[in-house]
C-alpha positions in Angstrom: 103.0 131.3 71.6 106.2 129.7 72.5 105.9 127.6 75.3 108.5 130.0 77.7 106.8 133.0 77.5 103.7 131.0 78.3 105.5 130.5 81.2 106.9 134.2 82.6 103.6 135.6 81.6 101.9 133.0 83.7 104.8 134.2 86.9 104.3 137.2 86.0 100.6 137.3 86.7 101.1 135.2 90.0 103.8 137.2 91.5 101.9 140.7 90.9 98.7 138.8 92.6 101.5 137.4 95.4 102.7 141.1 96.0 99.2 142.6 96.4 98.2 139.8 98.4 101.1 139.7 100.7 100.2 143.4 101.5 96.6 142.5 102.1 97.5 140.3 104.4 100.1 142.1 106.1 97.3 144.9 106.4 95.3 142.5 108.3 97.4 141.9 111.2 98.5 145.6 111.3 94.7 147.0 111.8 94.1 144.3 114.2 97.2 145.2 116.5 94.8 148.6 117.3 91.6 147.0 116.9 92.2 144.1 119.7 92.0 145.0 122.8 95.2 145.2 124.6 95.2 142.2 126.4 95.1 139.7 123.8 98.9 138.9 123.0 98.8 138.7 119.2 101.3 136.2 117.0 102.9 137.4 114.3 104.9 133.9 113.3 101.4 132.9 112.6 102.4 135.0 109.1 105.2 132.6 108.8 103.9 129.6 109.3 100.6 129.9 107.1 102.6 130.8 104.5 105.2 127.6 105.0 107.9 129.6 105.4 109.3 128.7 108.7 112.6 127.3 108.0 113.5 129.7 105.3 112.8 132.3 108.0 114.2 130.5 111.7 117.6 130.0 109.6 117.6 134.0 108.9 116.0 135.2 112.4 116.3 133.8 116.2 113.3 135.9 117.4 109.7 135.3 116.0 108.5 138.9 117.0 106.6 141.6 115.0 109.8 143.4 113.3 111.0 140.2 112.1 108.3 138.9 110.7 107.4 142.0 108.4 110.3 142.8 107.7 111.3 139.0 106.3 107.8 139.5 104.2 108.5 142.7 102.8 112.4 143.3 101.9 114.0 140.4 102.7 115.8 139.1 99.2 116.1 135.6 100.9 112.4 134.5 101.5 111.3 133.1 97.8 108.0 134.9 98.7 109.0 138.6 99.8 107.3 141.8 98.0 111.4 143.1 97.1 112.0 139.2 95.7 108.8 138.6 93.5 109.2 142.7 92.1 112.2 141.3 90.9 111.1 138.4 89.7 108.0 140.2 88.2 110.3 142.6 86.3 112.5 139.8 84.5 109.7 137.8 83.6 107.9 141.1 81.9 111.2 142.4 80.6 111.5 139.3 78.5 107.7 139.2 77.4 107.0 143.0 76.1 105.7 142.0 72.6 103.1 140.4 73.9 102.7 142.9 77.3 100.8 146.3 77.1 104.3 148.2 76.9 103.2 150.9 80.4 103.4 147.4 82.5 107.3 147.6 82.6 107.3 151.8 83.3 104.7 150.8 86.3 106.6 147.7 87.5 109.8 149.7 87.6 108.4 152.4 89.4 106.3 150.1 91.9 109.8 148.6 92.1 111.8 151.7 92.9 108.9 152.9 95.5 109.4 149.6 97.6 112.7 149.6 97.5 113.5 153.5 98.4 110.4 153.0 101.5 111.6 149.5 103.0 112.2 151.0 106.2 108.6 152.4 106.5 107.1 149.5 106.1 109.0 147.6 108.3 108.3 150.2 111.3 104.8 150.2 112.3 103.7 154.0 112.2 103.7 154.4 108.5 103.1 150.8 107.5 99.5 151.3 106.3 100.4 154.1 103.9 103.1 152.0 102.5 101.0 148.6 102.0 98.4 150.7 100.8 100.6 152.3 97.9 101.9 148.5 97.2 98.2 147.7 96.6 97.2 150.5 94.5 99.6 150.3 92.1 99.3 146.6 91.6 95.6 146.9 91.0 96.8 149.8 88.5 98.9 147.6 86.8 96.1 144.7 86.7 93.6 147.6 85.5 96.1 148.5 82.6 96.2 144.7 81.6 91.9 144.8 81.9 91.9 147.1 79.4 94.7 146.9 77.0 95.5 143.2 76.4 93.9 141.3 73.6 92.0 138.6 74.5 94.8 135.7 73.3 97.0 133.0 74.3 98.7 135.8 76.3 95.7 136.8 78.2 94.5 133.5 79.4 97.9 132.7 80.5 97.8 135.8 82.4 94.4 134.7 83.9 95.1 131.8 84.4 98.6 132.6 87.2 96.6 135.5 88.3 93.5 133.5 89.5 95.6 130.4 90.9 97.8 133.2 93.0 94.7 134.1 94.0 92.8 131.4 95.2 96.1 130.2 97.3 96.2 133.8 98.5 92.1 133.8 100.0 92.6 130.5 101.7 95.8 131.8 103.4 94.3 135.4 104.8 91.4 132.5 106.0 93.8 130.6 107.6 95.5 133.2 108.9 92.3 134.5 110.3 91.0 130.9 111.9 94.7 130.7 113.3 93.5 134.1 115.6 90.3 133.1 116.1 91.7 130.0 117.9 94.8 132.1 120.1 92.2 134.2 121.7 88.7 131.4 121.9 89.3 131.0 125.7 90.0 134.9 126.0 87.1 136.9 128.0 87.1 139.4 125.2 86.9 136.3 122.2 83.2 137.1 120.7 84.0 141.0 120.3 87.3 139.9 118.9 85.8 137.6 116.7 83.9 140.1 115.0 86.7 142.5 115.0 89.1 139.7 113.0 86.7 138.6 110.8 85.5 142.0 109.6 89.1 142.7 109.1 89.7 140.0 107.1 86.4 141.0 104.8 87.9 145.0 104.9 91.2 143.4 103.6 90.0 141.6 100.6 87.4 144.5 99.6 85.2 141.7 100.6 82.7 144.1 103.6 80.3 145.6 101.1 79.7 142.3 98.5 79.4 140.1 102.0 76.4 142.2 103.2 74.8 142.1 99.7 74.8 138.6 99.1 75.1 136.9 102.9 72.2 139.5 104.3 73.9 139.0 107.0 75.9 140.3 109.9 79.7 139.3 110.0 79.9 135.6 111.2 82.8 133.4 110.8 81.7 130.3 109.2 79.3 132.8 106.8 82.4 134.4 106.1 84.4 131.5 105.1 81.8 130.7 103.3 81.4 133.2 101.2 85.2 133.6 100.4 85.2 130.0 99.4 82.0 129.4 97.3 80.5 133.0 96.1 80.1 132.9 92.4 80.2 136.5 92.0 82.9 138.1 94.5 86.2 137.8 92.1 88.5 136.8 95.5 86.5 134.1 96.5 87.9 130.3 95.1 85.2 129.5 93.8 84.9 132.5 91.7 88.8 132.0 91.0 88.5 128.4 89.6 85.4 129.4 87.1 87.9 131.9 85.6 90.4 129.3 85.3 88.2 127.1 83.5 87.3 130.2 81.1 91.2 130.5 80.3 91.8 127.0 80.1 89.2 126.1 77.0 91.0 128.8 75.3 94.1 126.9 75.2 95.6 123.4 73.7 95.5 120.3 75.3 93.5 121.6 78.6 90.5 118.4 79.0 92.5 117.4 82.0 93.4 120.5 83.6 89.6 121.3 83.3 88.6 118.1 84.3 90.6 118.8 87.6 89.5 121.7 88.1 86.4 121.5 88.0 86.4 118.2 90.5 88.5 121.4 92.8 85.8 123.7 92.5 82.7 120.9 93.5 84.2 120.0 96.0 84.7 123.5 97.2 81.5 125.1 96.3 79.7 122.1 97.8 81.3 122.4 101.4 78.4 122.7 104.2 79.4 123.5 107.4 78.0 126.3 109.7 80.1 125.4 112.7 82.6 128.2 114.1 85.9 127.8 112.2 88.6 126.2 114.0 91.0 123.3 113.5 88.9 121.4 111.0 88.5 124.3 109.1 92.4 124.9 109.0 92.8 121.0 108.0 90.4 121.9 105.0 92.8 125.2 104.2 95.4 123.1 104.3 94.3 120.3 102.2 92.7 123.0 99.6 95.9 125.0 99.0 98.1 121.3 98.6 95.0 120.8 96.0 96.3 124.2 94.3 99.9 123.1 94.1 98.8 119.9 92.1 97.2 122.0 89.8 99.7 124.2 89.1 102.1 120.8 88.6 99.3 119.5 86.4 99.5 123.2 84.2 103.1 123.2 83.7 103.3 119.4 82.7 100.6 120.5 80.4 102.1 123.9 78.7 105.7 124.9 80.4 109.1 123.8 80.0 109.7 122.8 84.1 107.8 122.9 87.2 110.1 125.2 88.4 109.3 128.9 89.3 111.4 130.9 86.0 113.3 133.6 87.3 112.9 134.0 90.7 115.3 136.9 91.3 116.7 138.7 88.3 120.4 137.7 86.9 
């Protein structure tokens, strides 16, 4: 396989996983607004700034409030990391890789395409913003499902793997961090422990995490259990851990992978092995922080390895 269609299948994977995650997260904060109780003054920038996206969006926007933020993380075309800019960048990057694509992906990308871009204005305004995330994430998992069962099991594939489960991992530490980041707005509020639970079960509710935490935690919803299992479980498929076995899978697939594996590997010990059972708060944000700069050397390390650039290939289409 030529070494740039590696490459846009490998986007391609990693900017259907960012969509579907974006909306996840986006979810989060919107259930929250009526779960909270009213007193507790919620921060949307937290969105921007977890995601590192705060001078991209302070030189679009002077106010940091609710409208702004979702709306600069749904439809804006000039934040790199918007649903409307990875569609796009999602459709070039398949449009140039259907031989080796099931050929249904680029009739659902186009459609997923044309339903975010004809509903904008519903998900920016907050009373039908559920429905409208909620139809983003269905049809990416549709789209995921059609690659399940349809692709061969080649080059392709593990490519595919390989930008889905690195999207991912990034993607689960984020809705952590972005979680932790409440936790620690409301800790000296009256009504923190209640909202404690509320946040963190959100977060589990979110990632289609609830029902696979009670099975393998036994356990009620507590923060650091949480984290814990969304880091380290070996059997939940959004948890890193889980992520970085999948990665290794695809990478003994492929050429010249000892050092990616290698790497890794030393990534997912050090992640699995983590022991702490104290509340999360700003050391477990420093940890976030230094995991997902731990992701972006990997993906440096996998395009030395197999792509032309380090450069994301077609961003926006041309």
């Amino acid at each position: 396989m030529l070494s740039k269609v590696a490459e846009r299948i490998f986007w391609a994977a990693r900017y259907l996983e960012r969509v579907e995650s974006t909306a996840r997260m986006l979810s989060i904060y919107d259930t929250l607004l009526f779960d909270l109780p009213k007193q507790i003054n919620f921060g949307w920038y937290n969105l921007i700034v977890i995601n590192s996206l705060e001078q991209d969006f302070n030189e679009r926007y002077s106010v940091q409030d609710e409208r702004n933020v979702v709306k600069f993380l749904v439809g804006d075309d000039t934040n790199p990391s918007s649903i409307v800019t990875s569609l796009k960048a999602i459709r070039e990057n398949i449009r140039t890789t259907r031989d080796v694509i099931p050929a249904d992906t680029w009739e659902l990308v186009n459609e997923l395409s044309q339903y975010v871009e004809g509903n904008i204005q519903q998900g920016i305004n907050r009373r039908d913003r559920h429905e409208f995330l909620g139809n983003i994430i269905s049809a990416c998992q549709q789209i995921i499902g059609l690659w399940q069962v349809n692709m061969a099991r080649d080059s392709a594939w593990e490519m595919l793997k390989l930008g889905q489960n690195l999207e991912r991992a990034d993607m689960t530490t984020r809705n952590l961090d972005a979680a932790t980041a409440a936790i620690m707005q409301i800790e000296d509020d009256d009504f923190a422990v209640n909202s404690e639970q509320i946040i963190w079960g959100n977060v589990l509710r979110s990632l289609s995490a609830d029902q696979p935490y009670r099975r393998a935690m036994r356990s009620s919803v507590k923060g650091w259990l949480v984290c814990t299992f969304l880091l380290s479980d070996a059997r939940f498929p959004r948890s890193v851990g889980f992520c970085l076995d999948r990665m290794i899978e695809a990478a003994k697939s492929l050429p010249r992978s000892e050092k990616i594996i290698a790497d890794i590997r030393a990534l997912h010990k050090t992640v699995t092995e983590r022991d702490d059972d104290s509340p999360p708060g700003a050391d477990m944000r420093d940890a976030l922080n230094e995991l997902q700069i731990s992701l972006q050397y990997l993906h440096f390390t996998l395009s030395r390895t197999w792509f032309l650039s380090d450069q994301e290939p077609l961003a926006v289409a041309q």
